[in-house]
MARTOR-834399 format. One record per atom (N, C-alpha, C): residue number from 1; residue in one letter; atom name; x, y, z. Coordinates in steps of 0.1 Angstrom, whole numbers, plus 2048, in hexadecimal, padded with zeros to 3 digits. Last residue first. Layout:
   seq   type   atom    px    py    pz
   NUM      A     CA     X     Y     Z
...
END
This chain:
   seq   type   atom    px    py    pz
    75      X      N   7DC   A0B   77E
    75      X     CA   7E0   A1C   77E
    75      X      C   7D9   A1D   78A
    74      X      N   7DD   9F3   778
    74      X     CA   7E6   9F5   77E
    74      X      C   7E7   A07   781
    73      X      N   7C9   9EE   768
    73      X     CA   7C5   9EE   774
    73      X      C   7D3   9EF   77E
    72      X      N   7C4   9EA   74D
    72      X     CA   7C8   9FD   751
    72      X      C   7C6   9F8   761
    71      X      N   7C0   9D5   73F
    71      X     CA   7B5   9E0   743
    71      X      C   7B9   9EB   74B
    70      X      N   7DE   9CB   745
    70      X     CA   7D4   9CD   735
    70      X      C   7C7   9D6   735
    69      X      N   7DA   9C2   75E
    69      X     CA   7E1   9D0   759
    69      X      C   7DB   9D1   74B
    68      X      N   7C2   9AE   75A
    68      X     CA   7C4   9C0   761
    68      X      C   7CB   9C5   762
    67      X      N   7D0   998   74E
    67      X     CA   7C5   9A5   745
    67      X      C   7C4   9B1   753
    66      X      N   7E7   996   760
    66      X     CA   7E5   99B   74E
    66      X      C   7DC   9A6   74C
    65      X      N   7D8   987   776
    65      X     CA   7E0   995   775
    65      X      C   7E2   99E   76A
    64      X      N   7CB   974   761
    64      X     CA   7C4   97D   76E
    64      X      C   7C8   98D   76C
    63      X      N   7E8   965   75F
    63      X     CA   7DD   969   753
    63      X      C   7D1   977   759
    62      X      N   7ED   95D   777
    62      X     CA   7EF   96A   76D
    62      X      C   7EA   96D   765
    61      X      N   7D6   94B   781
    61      X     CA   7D7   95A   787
    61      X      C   7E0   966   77F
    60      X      N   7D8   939   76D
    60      X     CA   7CF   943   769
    60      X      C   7CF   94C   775
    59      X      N   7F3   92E   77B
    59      X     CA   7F2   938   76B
    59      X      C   7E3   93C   765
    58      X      N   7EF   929   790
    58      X     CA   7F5   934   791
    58      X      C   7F2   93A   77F
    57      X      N   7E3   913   78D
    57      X     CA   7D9   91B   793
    57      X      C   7DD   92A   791
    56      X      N   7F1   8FC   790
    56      X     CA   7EE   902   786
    56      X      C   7E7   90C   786
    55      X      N   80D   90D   7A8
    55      X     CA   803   900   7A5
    55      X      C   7FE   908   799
    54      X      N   830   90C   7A5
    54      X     CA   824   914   7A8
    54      X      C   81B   909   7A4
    53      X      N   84D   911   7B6
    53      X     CA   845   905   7B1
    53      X      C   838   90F   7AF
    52      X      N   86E   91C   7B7
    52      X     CA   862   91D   7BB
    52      X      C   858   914   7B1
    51      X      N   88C   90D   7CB
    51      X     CA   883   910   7BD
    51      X      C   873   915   7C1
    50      X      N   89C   90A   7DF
    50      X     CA   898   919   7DC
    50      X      C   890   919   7D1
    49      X      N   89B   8F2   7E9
    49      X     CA   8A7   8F4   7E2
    49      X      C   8A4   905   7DD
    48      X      N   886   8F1   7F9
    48      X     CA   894   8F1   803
    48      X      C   89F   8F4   7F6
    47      X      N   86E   903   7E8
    47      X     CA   875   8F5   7ED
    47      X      C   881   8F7   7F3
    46      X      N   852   914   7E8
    46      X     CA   85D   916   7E5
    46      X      C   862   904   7EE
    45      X      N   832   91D   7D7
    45      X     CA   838   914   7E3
    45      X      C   847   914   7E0
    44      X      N   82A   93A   7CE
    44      X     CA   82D   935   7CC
    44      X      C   831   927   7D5
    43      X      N   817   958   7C7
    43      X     CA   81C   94B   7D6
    43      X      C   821   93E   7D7
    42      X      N   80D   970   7C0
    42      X     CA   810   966   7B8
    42      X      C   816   960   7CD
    41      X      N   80A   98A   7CC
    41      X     CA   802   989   7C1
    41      X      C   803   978   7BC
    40      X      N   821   998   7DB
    40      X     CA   816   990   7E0
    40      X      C   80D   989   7D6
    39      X      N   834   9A3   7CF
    39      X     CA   82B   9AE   7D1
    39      X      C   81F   9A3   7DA
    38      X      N   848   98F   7C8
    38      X     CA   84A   994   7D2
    38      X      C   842   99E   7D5
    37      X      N   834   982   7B3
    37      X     CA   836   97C   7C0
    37      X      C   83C   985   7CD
    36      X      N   83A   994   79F
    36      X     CA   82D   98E   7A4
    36      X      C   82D   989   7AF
    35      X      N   857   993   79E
    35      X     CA   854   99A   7A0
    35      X      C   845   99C   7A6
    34      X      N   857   976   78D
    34      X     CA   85B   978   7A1
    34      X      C   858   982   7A5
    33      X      N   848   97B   77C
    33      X     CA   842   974   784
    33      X      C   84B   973   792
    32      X      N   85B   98C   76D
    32      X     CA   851   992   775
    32      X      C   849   986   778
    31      X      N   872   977   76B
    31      X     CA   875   984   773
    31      X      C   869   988   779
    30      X      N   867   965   759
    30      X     CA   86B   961   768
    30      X      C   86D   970   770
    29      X      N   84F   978   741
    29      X     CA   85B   975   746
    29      X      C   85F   96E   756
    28      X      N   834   968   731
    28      X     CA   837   973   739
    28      X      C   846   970   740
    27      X      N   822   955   72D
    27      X     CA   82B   95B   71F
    27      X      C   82B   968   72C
    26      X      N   818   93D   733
    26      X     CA   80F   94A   737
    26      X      C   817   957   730
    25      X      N   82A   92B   72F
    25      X     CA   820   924   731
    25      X      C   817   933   730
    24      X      N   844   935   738
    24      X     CA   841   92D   72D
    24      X      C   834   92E   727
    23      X      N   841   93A   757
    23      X     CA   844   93E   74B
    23      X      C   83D   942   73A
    22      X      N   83A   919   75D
    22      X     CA   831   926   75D
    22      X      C   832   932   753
    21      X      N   856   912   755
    21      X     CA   84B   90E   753
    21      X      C   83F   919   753
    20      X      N   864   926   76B
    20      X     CA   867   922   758
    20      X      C   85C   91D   753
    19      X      N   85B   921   785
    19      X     CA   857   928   779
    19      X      C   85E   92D   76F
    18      X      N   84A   8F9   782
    18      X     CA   854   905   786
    18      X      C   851   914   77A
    17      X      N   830   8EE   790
    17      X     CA   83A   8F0   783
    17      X      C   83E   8FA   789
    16      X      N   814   8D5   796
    16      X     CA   81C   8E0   799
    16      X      C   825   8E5   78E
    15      X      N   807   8BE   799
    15      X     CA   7FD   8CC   79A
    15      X      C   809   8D7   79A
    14      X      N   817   8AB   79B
    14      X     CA   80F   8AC   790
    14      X      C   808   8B8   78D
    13      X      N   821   8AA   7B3
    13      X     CA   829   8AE   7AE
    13      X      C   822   8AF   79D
    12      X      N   80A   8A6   7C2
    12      X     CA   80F   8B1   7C4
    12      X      C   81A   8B6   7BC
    11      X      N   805   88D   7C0
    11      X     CA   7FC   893   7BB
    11      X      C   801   8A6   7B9
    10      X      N   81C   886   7CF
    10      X     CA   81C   883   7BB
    10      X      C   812   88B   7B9
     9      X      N   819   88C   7E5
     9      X     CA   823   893   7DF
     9      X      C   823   88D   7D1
     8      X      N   7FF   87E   7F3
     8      X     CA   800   88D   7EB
     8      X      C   80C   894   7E7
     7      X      N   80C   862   7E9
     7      X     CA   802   866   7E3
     7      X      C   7FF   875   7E2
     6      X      N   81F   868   803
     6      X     CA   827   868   7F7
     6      X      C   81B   86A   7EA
     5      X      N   80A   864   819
     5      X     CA   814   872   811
     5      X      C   81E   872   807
     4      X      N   802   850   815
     4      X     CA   7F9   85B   80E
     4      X      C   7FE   863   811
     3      X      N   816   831   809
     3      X     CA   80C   83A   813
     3      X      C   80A   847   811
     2      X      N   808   816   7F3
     2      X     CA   80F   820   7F5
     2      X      C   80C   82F   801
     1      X      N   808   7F4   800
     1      X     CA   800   800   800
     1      X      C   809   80C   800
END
C-alpha cells in the first residue's frame, strides 16, 4: 500500500511548475513574475533548493493580472 504522503506529493508534483515554465506558458518574462510575487500578487511555494513552484492556478491569475493592466488598472 502506497502511503498518502507520498500520494500528495505526486499529486503535487502534477499540479505544479516552475517559473520558466509558467513563463513560457502566459508569455511574460521570469523577471516580472518575480516582480509579481514580490508586490504579493503571485505566491509561489518555494523549496529548500530556492526554486519556486507555482500551481496551475497561477497562470490564469496572470493572465487576470494582464488584462487589468491592459484596462488601464494600474493608474
Amino acid at each position: 500500500m502506497v502511503e498518502h504522503s507520498h500520494l500528495c506529493d505526486v499529486k503535487w508534483q502534477a499540479a505544479v511548475m516552475r517559473i520558466t515554465e509558467l513563463s513560457g506558458r502566459v508569455g511574460v518574462s521570469t523577471r516580472l513574475l518575480r516582480y509579481q510575487e514580490e508586490q504579493g500578487l503571485l505566491a509561489p511555494r518555494r523549496e529548500e533548493n530556492g526554486y519556486r513552484y507555482h500551481e496551475e492556478a497561477a497562470v490564469e491569475r496572470v493572465e487576470q493580472i494582464r488584462g487589468l493592466l491592459g484596462a488601464g488598472a494600474d493608474h
